[in-house]
C-alpha positions in Angstrom: 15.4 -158.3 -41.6 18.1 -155.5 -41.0 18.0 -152.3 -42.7 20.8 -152.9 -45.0 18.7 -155.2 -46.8 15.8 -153.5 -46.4 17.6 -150.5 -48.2 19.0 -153.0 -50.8 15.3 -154.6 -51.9 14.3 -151.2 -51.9 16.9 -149.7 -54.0 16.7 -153.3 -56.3 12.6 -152.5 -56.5 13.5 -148.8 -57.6 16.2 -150.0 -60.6 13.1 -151.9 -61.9 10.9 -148.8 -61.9 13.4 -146.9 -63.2 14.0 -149.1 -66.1 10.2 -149.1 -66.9 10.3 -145.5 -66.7 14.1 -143.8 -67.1 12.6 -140.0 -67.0 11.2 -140.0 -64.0 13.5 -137.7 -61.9 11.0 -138.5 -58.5 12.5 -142.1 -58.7 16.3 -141.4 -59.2 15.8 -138.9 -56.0 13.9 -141.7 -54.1 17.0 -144.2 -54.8 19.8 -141.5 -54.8 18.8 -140.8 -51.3 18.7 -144.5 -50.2 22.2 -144.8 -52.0 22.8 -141.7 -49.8 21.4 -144.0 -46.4 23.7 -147.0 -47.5 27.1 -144.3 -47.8 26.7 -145.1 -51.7 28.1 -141.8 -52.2 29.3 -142.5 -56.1 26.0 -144.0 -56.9 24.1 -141.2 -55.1 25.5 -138.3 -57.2 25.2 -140.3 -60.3 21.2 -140.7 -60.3 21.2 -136.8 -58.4 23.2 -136.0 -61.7 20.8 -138.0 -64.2 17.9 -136.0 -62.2 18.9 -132.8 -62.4 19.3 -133.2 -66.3 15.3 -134.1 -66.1 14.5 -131.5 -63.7 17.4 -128.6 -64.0 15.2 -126.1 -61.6 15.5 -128.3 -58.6 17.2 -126.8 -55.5 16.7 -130.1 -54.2 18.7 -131.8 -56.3 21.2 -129.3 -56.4 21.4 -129.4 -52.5 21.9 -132.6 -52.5 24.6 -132.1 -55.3 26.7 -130.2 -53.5 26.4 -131.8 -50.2 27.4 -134.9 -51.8 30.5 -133.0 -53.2 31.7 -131.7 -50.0 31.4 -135.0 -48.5 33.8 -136.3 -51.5 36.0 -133.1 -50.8 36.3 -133.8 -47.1 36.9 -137.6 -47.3 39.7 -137.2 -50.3 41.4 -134.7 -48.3 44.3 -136.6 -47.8 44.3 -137.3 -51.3 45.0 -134.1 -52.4 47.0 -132.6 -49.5 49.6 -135.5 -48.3 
């Protein structure tokens, strides 16, 4: 088994924890940051986002917020500045 799919049946085994339980912000960080493993960028920020509306005091999640931001910010560069 490759870690792709490892990462995949992980993340698919986290969806199904997180729809038995949608508050929990300890899962969305567990799947954001295999999103964040498989370059899911998009996907990443959105259960970050979704955590940090359960758990606004984290500096964790807001870490990983803004690194995620800056990684958008330095791949779109060309995007903005053709």
């Amino acid at each position: 088994m490759d870690i792709a799919n490892n990462i995949e049946q992980e993340i698919n085994s986290l969806t199904e924890k997180i729809n038995n339980s949608p508050k929990d912000a300890e899962l969305r960080i567990e799947r954001a940051k295999l999103y964040l493993r498989a370059e899911l960028f998009d996907k990443a920020l959105n259960d970050f986002t979704i955590a940090s509306e359960i758990q606004p005091e984290s500096s964790e999640i807001k870490e990983h917020i803004a690194m995620i931001k800056s990684i958008f910010n330095y791949r779109n560069i060309d995007t903005y500045n053709p």
